[in-house]
N, C-alpha and C positions, 0 to 999 in steps of 0.2 A: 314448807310454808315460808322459809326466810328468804326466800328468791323474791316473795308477793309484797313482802312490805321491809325498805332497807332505809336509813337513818342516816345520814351525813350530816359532817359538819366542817365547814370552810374558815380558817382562820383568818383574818382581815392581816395583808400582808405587812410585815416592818423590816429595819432593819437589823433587830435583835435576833439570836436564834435561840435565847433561853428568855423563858421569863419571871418573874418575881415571884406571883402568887398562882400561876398557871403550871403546870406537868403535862408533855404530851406522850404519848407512846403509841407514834406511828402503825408499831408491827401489828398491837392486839386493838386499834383503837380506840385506846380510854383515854379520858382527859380529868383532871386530877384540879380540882377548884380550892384553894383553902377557906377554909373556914373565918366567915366576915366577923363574927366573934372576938375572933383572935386578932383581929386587928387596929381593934377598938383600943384606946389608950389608956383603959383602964384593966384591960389586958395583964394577968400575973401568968400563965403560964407560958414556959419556957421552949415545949415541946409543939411540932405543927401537925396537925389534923387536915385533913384532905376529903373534901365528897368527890367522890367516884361516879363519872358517867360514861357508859358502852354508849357504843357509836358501831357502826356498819364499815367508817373511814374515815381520815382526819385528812382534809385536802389544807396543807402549809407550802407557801411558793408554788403551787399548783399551777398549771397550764391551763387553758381554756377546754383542750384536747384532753386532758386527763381525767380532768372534771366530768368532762360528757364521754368519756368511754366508760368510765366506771359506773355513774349514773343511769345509763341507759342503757345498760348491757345486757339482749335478750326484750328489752322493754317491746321494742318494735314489733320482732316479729308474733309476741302474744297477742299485741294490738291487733294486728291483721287475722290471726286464728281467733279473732272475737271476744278479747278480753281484752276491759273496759281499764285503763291507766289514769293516776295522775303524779303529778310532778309537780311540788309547790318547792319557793324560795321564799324562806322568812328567816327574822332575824334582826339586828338592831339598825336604825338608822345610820346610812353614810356606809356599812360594812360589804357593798359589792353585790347586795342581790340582784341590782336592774344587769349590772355587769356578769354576773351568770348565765341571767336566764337569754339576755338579747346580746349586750357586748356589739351594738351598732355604730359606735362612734368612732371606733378606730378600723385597724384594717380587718381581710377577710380572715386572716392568723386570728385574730382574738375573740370573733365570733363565738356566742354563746349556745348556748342548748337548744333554744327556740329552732335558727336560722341552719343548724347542724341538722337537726332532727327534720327539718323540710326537704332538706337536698337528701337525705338518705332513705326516709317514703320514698320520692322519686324515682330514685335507684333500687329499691327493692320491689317497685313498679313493674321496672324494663326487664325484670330475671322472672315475673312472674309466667306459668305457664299458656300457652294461648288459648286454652279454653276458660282460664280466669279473666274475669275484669273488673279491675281494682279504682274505686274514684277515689280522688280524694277530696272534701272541701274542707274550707278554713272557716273559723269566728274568730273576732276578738272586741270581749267586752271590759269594762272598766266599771266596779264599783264600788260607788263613792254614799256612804250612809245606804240609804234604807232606797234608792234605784238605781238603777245600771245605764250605762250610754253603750251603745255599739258604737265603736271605733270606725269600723269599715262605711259609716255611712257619714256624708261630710257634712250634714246639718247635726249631730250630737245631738240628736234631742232624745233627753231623759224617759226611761221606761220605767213604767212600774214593775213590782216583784212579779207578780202575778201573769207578766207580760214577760219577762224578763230572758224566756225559752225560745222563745220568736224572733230571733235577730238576724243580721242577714248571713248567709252563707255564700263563699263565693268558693266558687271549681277553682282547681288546682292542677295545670296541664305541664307547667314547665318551672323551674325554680326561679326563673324571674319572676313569674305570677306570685311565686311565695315569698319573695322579697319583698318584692311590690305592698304586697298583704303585711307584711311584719314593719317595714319601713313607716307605712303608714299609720298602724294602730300608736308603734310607738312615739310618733308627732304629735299624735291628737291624745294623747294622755295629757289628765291632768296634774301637773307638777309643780313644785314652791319654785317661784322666782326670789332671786336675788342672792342665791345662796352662792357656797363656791364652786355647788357644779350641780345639777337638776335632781331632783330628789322626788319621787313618787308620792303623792296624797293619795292615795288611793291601790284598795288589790284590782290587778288586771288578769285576765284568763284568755287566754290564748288558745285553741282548742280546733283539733285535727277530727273531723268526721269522715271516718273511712266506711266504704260498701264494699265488699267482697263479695262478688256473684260469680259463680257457677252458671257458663253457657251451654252447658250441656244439658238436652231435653231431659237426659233422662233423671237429671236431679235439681226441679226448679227452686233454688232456695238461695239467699242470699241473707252475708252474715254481717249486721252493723255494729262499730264499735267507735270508741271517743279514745279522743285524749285529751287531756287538760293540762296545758304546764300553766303553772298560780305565779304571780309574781306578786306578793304582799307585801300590802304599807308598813313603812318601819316602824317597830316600836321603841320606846323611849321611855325616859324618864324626863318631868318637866325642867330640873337642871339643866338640861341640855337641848333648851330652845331655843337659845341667842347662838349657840353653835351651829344648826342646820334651817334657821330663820323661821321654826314652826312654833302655831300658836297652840294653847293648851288643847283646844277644841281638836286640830289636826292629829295632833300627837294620841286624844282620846280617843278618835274613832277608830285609830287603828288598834289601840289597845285594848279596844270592846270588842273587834272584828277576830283578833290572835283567843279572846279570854270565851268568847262562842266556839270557834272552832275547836275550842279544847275543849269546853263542854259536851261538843258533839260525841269527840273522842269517845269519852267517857261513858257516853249513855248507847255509843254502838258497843262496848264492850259489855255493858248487861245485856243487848239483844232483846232489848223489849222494843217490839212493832210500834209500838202506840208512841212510846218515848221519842221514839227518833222521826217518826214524823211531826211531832210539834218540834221539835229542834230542827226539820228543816225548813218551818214556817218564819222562823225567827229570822233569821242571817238569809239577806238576799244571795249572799255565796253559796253559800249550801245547796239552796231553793234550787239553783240554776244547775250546778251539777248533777241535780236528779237521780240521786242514787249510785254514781258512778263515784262517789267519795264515803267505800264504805267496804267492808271486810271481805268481798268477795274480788275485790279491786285488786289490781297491783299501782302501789303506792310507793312514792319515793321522794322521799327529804331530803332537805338542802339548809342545813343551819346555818347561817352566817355571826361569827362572834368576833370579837376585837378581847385582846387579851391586853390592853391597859388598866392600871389598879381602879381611877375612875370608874369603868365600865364595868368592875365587876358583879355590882348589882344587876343590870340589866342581862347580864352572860349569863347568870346565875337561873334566868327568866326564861332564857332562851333554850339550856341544858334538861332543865326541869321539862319545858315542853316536848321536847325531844324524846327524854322517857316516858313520856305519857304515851306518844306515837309507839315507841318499840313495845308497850304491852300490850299493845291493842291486839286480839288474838284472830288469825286469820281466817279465809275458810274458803272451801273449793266453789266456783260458778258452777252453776247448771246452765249450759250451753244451749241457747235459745236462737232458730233458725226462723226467720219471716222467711214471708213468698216472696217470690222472684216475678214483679210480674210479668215483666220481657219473656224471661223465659217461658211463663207459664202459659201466656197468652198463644204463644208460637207451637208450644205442646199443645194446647187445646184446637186450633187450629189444623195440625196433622192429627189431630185423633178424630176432630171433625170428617176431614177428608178420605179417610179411611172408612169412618163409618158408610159415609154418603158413598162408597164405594162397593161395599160390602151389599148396603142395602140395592143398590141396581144389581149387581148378578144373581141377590136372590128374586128380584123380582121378573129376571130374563127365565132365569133356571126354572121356576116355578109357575110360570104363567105357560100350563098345558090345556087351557080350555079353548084356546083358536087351532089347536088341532085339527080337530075334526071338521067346525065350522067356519072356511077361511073363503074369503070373498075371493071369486072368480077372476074380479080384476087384477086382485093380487099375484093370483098363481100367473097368471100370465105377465105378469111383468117382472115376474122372478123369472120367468122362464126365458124373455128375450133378456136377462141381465147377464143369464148363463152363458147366452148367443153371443153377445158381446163380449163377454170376461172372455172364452175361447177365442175369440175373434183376435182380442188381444186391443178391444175399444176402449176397457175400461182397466181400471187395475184390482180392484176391490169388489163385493158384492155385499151392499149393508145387510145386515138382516136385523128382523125386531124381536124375535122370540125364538123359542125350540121349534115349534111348526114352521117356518122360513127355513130354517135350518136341514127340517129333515125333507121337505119337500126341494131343497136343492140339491141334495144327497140323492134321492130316489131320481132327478133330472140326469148328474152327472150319470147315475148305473144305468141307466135306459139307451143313454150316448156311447157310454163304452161301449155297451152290448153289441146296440148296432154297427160299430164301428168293426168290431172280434169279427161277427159274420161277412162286412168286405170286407177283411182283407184276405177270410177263406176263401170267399169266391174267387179274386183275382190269382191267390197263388193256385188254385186248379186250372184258372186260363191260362197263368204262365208256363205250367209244365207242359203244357199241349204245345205252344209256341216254340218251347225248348227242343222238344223232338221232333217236331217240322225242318227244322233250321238245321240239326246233325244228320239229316238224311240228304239234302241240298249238300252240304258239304261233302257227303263221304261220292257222289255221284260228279262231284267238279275235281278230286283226287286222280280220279282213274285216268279221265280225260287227258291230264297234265303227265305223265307219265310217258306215253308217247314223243311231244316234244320234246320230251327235256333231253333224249339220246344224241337228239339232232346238234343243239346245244354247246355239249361238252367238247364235241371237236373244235370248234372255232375259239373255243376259251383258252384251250392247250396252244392254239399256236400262236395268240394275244400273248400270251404268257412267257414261251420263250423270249420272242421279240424283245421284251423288256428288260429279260434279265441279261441278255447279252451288251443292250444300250446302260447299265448300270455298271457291268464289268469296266467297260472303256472309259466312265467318266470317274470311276476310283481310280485307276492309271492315274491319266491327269492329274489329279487331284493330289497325288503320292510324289509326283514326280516335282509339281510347284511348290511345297514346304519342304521340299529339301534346298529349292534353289532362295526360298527364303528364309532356313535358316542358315545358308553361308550368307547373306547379304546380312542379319545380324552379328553374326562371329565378325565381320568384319569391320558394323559399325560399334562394337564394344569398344575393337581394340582399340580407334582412333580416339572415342570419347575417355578411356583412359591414361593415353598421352595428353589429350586436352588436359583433364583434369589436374595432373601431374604438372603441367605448366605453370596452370593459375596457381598452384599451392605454392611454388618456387617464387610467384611472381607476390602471391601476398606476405611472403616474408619477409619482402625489402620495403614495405609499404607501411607508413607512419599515419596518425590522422593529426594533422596539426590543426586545423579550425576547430575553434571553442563553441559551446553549443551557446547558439542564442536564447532570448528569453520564451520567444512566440513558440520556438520549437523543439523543446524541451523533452518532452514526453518520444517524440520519433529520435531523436538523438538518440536520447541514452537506449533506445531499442540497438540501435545502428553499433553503435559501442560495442553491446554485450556481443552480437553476431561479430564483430570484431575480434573480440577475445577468445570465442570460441576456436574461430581461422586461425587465430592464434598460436592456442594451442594445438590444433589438427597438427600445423605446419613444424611446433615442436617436435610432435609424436615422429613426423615423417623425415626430418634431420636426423633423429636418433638412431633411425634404421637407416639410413642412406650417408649420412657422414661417420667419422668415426668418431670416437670418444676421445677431447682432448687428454692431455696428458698431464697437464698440472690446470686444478679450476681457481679461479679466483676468490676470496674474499668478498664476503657480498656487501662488505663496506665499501670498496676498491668499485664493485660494479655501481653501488647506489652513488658514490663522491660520483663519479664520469655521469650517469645518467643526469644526478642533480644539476651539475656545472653546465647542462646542454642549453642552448638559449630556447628550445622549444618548450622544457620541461619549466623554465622560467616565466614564459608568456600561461604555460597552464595555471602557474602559480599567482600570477597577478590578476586573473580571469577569476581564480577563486577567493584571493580576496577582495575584489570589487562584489562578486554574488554575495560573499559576508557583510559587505555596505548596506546591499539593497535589503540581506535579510533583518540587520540590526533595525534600521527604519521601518519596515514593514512591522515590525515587531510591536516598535512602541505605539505606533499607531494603532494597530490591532487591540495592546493593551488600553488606551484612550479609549477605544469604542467600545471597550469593556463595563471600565470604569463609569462612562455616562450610561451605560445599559444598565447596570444595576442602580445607580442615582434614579432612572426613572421607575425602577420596580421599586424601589422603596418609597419614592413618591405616591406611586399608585395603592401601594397598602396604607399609608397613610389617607388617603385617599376615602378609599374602603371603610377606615376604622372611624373617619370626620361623619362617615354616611351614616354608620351606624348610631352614632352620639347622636346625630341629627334626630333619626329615627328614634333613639330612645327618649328623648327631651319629646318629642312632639307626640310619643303615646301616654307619658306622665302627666302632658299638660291641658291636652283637650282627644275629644273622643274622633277614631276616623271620619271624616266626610269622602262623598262621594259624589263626583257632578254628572252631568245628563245622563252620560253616554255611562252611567256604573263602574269609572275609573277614581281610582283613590286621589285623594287632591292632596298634594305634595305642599310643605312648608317651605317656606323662604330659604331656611337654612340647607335643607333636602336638595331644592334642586340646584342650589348653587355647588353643593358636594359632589351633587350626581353632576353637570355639564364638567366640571375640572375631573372628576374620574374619566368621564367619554375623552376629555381629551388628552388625557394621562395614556389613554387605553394605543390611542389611534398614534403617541410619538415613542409608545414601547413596543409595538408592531414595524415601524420606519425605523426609528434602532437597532432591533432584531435583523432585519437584512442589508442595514450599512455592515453589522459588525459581521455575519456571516460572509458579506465579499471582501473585507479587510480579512478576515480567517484565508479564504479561498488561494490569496493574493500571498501571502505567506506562507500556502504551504506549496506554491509553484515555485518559490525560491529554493524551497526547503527541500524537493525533489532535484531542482536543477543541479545543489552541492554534491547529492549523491551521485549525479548524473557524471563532475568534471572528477570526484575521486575512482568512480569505474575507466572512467576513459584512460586517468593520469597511471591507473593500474595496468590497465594494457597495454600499455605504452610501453611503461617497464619490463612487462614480460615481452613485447619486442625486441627491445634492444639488448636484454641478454640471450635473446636465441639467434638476431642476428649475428653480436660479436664475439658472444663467447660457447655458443651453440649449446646452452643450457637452459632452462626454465626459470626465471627470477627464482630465488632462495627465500624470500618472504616480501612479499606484495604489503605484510602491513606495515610495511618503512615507510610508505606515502601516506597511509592514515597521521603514522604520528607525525610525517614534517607537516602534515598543514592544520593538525590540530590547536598549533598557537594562535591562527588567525581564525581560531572556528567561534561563532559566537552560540551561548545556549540558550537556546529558545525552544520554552519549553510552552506549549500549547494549551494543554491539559491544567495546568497549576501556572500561569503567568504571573501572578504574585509571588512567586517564589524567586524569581529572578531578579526583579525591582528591588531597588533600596525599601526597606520598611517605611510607611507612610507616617505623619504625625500622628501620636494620638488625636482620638476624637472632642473637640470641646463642647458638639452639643449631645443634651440629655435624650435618650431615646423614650418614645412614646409607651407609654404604659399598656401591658393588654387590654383586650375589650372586655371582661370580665371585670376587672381591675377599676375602667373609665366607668361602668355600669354601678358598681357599687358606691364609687363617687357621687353620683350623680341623682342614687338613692339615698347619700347621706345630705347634698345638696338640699335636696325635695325634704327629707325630716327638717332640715335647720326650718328653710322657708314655711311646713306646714308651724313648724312652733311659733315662728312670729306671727304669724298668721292668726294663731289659738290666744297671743299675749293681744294684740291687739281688740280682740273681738271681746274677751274679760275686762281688759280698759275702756271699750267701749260701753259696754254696760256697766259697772260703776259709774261712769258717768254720767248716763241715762238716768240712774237711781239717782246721784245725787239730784240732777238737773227737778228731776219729779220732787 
């Protein structure tokens, strides 16, 4: 039972970490008060005394996040399996309870338990399984003496106790809706001006109504439960009402509202029926939470104290209440299920269907009294339906009863029948047929016998004739593939002197023209077929000449090839391609550079639409004109035409900087193209002068690597000098721009709430 009801207390932050007449101990949470006795100046003893308060946890320097993990841990998902929760922050004036439970004024970090515990419903929404479905709505009421104001509605007009249960509830689909809801209740509270920073007149309740339904027929029931986070008026002592600008009357009501709800305490813990229903007739707080603030609850405190020697009085106020809460003794729920009535409505509806289903086949099944007496007309038109269904006219044959039924049955057995007897008769007339026709035949056998003697001699001498005329065109035939295979033997041999020629003759043969730009791609084809000839024509030196006798130094061959004036113009051919590639480069990177300027325009763009949108649903409700199209604000569509045009110059960007890409990587094939060539070159001229194969081809890579420039495609930043840092501020998220815009809307509804109280004072006085 100590999971159902746990006790905190929150230390109001300083910069001391010991203090005077306070003891904390973290680990077991006790806090340690000295004795106000003893500090009275009339005071003779020497020795200090200390009252002892348990605590659940002592949050000091505490995070907002720690606060609410410890607090709410497990809270949630009981709420959902149908136990009813509450969450109260009380404690002394100015000590951080608004700052607890909401924490709206600063960023989305410092958020309280309120705005935490909405986004995490939500989420524990979207894991739920798909035959559940989970609503959730909000309230939030405010009450100030003896009636309450609902928050969520913008006239604030006062309700009586009695009415106090009827306030509005609004659905909850997305955590903006729950910000929206939280932003709002906390503007329209009523709060002390003029102080050093807004301080609550009043307890506000804030309160989550969850339905848990089950869409499954076979279990229609669904399970409702509440939650209440309290955020209560401070209490005080009258010393201290030129400190937070309150007057006695403010300071007492909340000290009547803390000095009931501990009386409540008190009379649930005797468990008398009677008692505690007059104790919820008293305190319009109580009334409204309708039993959900009571021992079968899961309940959770939030003390807030200030450990200055001043304050000790009032801490002293606040601890004391605190132990009142931890004796309260707890007790299990009896887990109460309402109807479902979606569901149930849809189960009665299939059990409907069923029945009405049931009930026709027994009343086909059982309806045997047109049996015997069935209209005339009937049978006969059952009888041509038969005609048709055979026919193949119709597809079906409806019937109304058992008698339709069996008198279609005794139709079809009468049909077959008939049908059995012809096809006896016809197969007795086809065997008759059968044996007519093998006598006819065996009488046309005989007849042909005779001729066929006659026949066979003329066939025999057809037959030589032919095979004779076959012998003489194989002749032939043997005699002219021998005469053309010499006429190949011969044309071999000459195509292999030819061949032999050309290979002599590509030896001596250099390509000195540089490839131009347009023709790039068939060049460097041309080359490689080059180089292959190349080497064939080394292979067939090797075997036709001899092997010199002393080889040269492949520094000795690279110096002579280098010093050639051809191997020179390749040279200057490659670094002018280096010119063209370095230019093409930067350019490329320039149309980078403006490509991304416009995509970050265009999110900018996007995130102005969305502010737009969010400002024009905070400020007035959608319209809609003739035609059922949403009617857009001023600000909206001047966001949206700069997006459409954002859109249509990051589309035209897009394919300048694709043909600047294109454009630089035909340069970029062409370099590879002049170091294939300038390679085959060199293995030329070592097979022509020194009838050996180059010794290493990559001596060309490294002499023209000094004029090679890097451009690198993939990462073109990497190549560029580093740019200046950035001196503008970049745009905040839209999350971020949202929560702004809801703390905008609290400031505006509070001047809103100051002016409309200044306007009636002065109404009063004027009357």
């Amino acid at each position: 039972m100590s999971f159902k009801k746990r006790v905190f207390f929150r230390i109001f932050p300083t910069e001391k970490t010991e203090f005077e007449h306070i003891k904390l101990d973290s680990k077991t949470g006790t806090i340690y008060v000295r004795h106000l006795q003893e500090l009275s100046k009339n005071n003779i003893k020497t020795d200090r005394s200390y009252w002892k308060f348990e605590t659940d946890g002592i949050f000091y320097n505490s995070t907002q996040e720690t606060v609410y993990n410890d607090v709410t841990a497990g809270v949630l998902e009981e709420v959902i399996n149908g136990n009813n929760a509450v969450i109260a922050s009380f404690g002394q004036t100015g000590s951080g309870k608004t700052f607890t439970i909401s924490g709206l004024h600063i960023t989305e970090n410092e958020f309280g338990i309120l705005p935490r515990i909405a986004k995490d419903f939500l989420a524990l929404r979207k894991s739920m399984p798909n035959n559940i479905k989970l609503g959730i709505d909000m309230s939030y009421v405010e009450f100030y003496n003896t009636f309450a104001i609902d928050l969520l509605k913008p006239d604030l007009i006062t309700i009586e106790i009695s009415k106090c249960r009827e306030v509005r509830k609004v659905q909850i689909s997305n955590e903006f809706e729950a910000l929206k809801c939280i932003f709002l209740g906390e503007a329209r509270k009523n709060f002390k001006q003029g102080c050093r920073y807004l301080s609550n007149l009043a307890t506000n309740v804030a309160t989550f109504h969850i339905t848990k339904k089950d869409m499954d027929l076979t279990n229609p029931v669904k399970i409702c439960s509440r939650l209440h986070i309290i955020d209560m008026a401070g209490n005080d002592t009258c010393g201290n009402m030129k400190l937070f600008c309150k007057n006695p009357k403010e300071i007492g009501l909340a000290n009547v509202t803390k000095s009931q709800l501990e009386q409540f305490i008190l009379c649930l813990s005797t468990n008398i029926s009677k008692n505690i229903r007059v104790k919820q007739r008293i305190n319009s707080l109580i009334y409204y939470l309708n039993g959900d603030f009571a021992s079968e609850s899961i309940l959770r405190f939030i003390g807030h104290i200030k450990a200055k020697n001043e304050d000790l009085l009032i801490t002293l106020s606040m601890l004391r209440f605190g132990n009142i809460l931890k004796g309260l003794k707890m007790k299990r729920k009896v887990m109460q299920f309402e109807l479902n009535e979606e569901v149930e409505l849809q189960y009665l509806r299939n059990k409907l269907q069923s029945i009405e289903k049931d009930q026709h086949l027994n009343s086909v099944l059982l309806n045997r009294d047109l049996v015997t007496g069935m209209n005339p007309e009937r049978i006969k038109h059952l009888h041509n339906l038969i005609q048709d269904y055979l026919a193949g006219n119709v597809q079906e044959i409806p019937l109304m009863n058992v008698a339709d039924a069996g008198l279609v049955l005794e139709n079809i057995r009468t049909l077959c029948k008939g049908l059995e007897n012809e096809i006896k008769a016809l197969q007795i007339e086809n065997q008759g047929l059968v044996a007519h026709q093998q006598s006819e035949v065996t009488l046309k056998q005989k007849s042909s016998k005779s001729s066929s003697h006659s026949t066979i001699g003329k066939l025999s001498r057809r037959s030589s004739k032919a095979r004779s005329k076959e012998s003489i065109t194989k002749e032939n035939k043997q005699s002219g593939s021998n005469i053309a295979e010499k006429q190949k033997l011969n044309e071999t041999g000459e195509l292999s002197i030819a061949s032999s020629q050309k290979r002599k003759k590509s030896v001596t043969k250099s390509s000195t023209s540089g490839m131009n730009k347009a023709t790039n791609r068939k060049k460097s084809s041309n080359t490689s077929v080059e180089k292959r000839d190349s080497k064939s024509s080394v292979k067939s030196l090797d075997v036709q000449m001899p092997i010199p006798e002393m080889i040269p130094e492949k520094q000795d061959m690279w110096r002579r090839f280098a010093s050639s004036s051809h191997y020179k113009e390749r040279v200057e051919e490659y670094k002018q391609n280096e010119q063209e590639i370095k230019s093409h480069f930067s350019s490329y990177v320039h149309e980078i550079k403006k490509l991304q300027k416009i995509k970050d325009d265009n999110d900018k763009h996007i995130n102005d639409l969305l502010l737009a949108q969010t400002y024009r649903k905070f400020n007035s409700k959608d319209e809609f004109d003739e035609q059922g199209l949403l009617v857009l604000s001023y600000a909206e569509k001047e966001c949206k035409e700069r997006l459409d045009e954002t859109r249509e110059m990051l589309v035209d960007q897009q394919e300048i900087t694709l043909t600047a890409q294109e454009a630089l990587k035909a340069y970029l094939d062409n370099r590879q193209n002049i170091i294939k060539s300038a390679e085959s070159e060199f293995d030329q001229f070592c097979a022509e002068n020194y009838q050996v194969p180059s010794v290493d081809i990559q001596l060309v890579q490294n002499d023209l690597n000094p004029y090679t420039f890097d451009a690198n495609i993939e990462d073109p930043d990497s190549v560029l000098e580093k740019e200046e840092e950035l001196t503008f501020i970049p745009e905040p998220p839209a999350k971020t721009q949202i929560i702004r815009n809801l703390q905008t809307l609290l400031q505006r509804e509070q001047r809103a709430r100051i002016k409309a109280i200044n306007r009636k004072k002065q109404e009063w006085r004027n009357v």
